[in-house]
N, C-alpha and C positions, 0 to 999 in steps of 0.2 A: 504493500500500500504506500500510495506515495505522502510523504511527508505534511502533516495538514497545519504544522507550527507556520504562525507568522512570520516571515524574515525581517529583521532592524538590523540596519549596518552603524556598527558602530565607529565612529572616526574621532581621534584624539592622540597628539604626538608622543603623550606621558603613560606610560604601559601600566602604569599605579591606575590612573582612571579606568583605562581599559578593564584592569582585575575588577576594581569597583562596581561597575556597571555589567559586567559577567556574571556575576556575584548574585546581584540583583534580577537579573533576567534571565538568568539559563533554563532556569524548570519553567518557563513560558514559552517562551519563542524560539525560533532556529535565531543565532548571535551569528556576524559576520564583522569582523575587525578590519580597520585600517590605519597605519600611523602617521598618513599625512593624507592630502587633501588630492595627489596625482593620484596614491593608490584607491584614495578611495572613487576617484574620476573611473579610473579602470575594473572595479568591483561589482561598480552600479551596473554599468554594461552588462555584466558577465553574471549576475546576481542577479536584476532585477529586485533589490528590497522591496518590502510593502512601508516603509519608514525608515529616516536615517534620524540619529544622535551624532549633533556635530558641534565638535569643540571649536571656537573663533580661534584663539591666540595658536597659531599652528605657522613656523617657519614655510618659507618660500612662498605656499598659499594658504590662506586666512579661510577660514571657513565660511567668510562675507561671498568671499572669490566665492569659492567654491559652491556656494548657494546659488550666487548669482547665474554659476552658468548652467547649471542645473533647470532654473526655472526660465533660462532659453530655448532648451531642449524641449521639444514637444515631446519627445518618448520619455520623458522624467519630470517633466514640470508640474508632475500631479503628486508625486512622491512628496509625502509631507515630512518637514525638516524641521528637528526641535534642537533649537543651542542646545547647548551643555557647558557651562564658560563659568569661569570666577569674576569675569568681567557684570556685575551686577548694578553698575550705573544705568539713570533711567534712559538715557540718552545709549547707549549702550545699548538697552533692551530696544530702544525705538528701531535701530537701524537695521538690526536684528530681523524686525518684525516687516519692515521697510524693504528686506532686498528676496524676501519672501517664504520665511520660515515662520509657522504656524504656532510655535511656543516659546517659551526661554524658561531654562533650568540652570540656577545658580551652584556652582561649587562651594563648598559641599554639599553634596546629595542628599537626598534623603530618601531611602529606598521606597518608603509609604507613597511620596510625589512624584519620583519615577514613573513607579507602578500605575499607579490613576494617570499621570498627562498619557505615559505610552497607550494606556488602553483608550481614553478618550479620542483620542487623534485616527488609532489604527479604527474605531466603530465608526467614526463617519467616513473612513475612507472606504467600508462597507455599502456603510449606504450609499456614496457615490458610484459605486459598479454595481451595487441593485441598479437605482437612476441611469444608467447607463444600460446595463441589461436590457431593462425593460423597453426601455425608446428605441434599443432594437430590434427587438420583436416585436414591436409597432410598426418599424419600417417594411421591417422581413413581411409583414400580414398584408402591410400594402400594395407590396411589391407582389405576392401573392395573388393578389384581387387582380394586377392589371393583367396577369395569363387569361384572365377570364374575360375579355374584354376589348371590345375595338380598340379603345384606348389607349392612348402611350403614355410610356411613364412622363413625360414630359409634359402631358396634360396634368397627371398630379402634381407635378413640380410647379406649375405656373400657376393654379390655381390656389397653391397651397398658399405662393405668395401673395394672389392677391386676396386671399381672408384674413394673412395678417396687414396688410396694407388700409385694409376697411378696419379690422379691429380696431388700428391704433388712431385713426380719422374717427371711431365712435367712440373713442375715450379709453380705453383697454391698455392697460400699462404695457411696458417693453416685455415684463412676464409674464403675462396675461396673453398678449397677441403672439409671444411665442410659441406657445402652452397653443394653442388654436393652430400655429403651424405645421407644428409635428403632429398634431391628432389628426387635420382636413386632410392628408392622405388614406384615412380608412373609413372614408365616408360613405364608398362602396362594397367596404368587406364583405357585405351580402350577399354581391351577386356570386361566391366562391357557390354557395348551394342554388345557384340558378344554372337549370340543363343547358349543354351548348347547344343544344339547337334554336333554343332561345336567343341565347345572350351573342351568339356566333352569326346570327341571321344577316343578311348581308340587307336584307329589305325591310318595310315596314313590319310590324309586329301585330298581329292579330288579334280580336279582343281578350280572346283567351287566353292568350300569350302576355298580354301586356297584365292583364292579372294577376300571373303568375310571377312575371318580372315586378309588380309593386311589393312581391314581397319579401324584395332585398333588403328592404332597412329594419326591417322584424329580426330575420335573419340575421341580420348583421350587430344585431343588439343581442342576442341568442349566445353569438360567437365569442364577444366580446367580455358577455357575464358580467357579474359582480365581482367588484375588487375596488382591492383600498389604495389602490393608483391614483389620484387625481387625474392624470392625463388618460389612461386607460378609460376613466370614465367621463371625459371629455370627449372620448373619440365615442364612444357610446351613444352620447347624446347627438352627436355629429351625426353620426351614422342613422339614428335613429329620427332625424327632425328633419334632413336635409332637402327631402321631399314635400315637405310641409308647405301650405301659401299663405298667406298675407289675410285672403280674403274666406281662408275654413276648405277650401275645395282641394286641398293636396290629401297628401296620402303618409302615413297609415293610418293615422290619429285624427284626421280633419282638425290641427289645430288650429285655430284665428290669432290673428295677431299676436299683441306680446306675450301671449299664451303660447309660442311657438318659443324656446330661447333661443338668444340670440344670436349661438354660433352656428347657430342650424340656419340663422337666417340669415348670417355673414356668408355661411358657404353655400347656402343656396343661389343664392347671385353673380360669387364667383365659379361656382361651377357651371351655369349657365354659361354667363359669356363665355367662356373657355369653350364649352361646346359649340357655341356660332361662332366663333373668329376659327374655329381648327375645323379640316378637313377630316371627315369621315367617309368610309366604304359609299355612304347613299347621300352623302352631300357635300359640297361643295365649301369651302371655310368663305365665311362672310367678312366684309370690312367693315373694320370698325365702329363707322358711324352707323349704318346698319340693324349690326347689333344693340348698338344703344338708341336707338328708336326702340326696337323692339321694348329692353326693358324699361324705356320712360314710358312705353304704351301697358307695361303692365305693372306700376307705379300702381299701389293701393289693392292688385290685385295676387298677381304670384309674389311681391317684392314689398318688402318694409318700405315705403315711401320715402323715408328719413337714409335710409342706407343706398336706396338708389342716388340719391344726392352725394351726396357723402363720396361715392363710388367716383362721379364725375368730377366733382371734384381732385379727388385723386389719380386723376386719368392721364397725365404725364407719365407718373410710376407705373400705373398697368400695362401702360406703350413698352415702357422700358423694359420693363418685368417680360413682356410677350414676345420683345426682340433678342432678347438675351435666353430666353429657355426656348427654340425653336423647333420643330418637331425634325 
């Protein structure tokens, strides 16, 4: 079985500290040593730590250095770095904290403080690769959905952009309209349980047919389940509203108005134009202005009146947005 201890490299040029903090941490984690700041440059590589313990006052390079080029690295800049120094001035501790290490521990140690910063530090770096995880297998479900599908991924990709581009035009913080970006690619996860004869049909769809295709967004809420994701269950509701209209007459729910939320009715709108401005099997991609006739004509009816606005406004960036992810 392979080894399931957390790794921390420990770096510090006085072999006394090093016993110290071995001492302290052996019966927890796998321990990884360095006595200066190149070897532990070469360590990291070849290690991978989940956490380093790093001493400042260290000849040739300073453990500043050493932080610093760390958190240049995209393959390490996520590895969290706790001083370990006698240097315990506050200024000291600032800069510390400044060139991007997440604690600071004073010499001498104190095994009890150790013990707590290491654990604390290493559980969110847990939760960060859950958060990470998971947004992946959101993408992977997306990507998913577009086999099933006329569709190009590149219509998810544009459209994703512009439901954050409306979010942040209807007030929705930079976290907020993020959180709406990564979810509006599974807005069609549904259609994974619609038959290809359906969802593959090169022509109009038949009444029957188109019955069966409304119930993708059931579906797609089915698949998504219950979970204590926030995002997960943002794509949920995504996926679950996206059909919805303005005026009670969409589908599955018939909900009216603000009774529809809101990011079902952010991405109902940019999925729409995305589908008239791009070329499908049975139609033609529309220009621009075109398409927004259309959705000013259906202002109050398929479309939140206020977010059609909002949209056109925004409509420099949607240009932009539409030329930059082209099919």
């Amino acid at each position: 079985m392979p080894n399931s201890k957390q790794k921390i490299l420990i770096v510090d040029d006085e072999p006394i500290n090093l016993k110290v903090l071995n001492n302290i941490l052996k019966d927890i984690y796998k321990l990884i040593f360095a006595k200066s700041g190149a070897e532990a440059l070469r360590l990291i590589e070849k290690e991978k730590p989940d956490l380093i313990l790093l001493d400042v006052m260290m000849p040739e390079m300073t453990g500043y250095e050493v932080c610093e080029r760390l958190k240049k690295n995209p393959l390490y800049k996520t590895i969290p770095i706790i001083f370990v120094t006698a240097l315990n001035d506050a200024v000291d501790e600032a800069k510390g904290l400044n060139v991007g290490a997440v604690d600071y521990i004073s010499k001498p140690v104190t095994p009890a403080v150790v013990k707590a910063r290491v654990k604390t530090h290493l559980s969110l770096v847990d939760i960060d690769e859950l958060k990470r995880t998971r947004l992946q297998v959101i993408q992977r479900l997306g990507r998913a959905a577009e086999y099933k599908d006329n569709e190009t991924g590149m219509h998810v990709m544009r459209m994703s952009h512009y439901s954050k581009v409306i979010a942040l035009a209807y007030g929705h913080s930079a976290k907020e309209a993020d959180a709406l970006f990564l979810a509006a690619p599974m807005h069609d996860i549904g259609k994974i349980g619609i038959p290809d004869s359906i969802m593959l049909k090169p022509g109009k769809l038949t009444d029957e047919e188109f019955t069966i295709m409304k119930k993708h967004p059931e579906i797609g809420a089915e698949i998504l389940g219950e979970s204590d994701s926030d995002l997960i269950e943002l794509a949920k509701t995504v996926a679950m509203t996206h059909h919805e209209k303005w005026d009670g007459t969409g589908y599955p729910s018939q909900l009216k108005g603000t009774d529809i939320p809101i990011e079902g009715r952010i991405v109902a709108l940019a999925d729409v134009f995305d589908a008239l401005t791009s070329v499908r099997p049975y139609k033609e991609a529309w220009p621009v202005q075109k398409a927004l006739e259309l959705i000013r004509s259906q202002k109050n009816k398929h479309f939140d009146p206020e977010l059609v606005d909002l949209f056109e406004s925004q409509l420099d960036k949607i240009i932009e947005i539409k030329n930059r992810w082209k099919d």
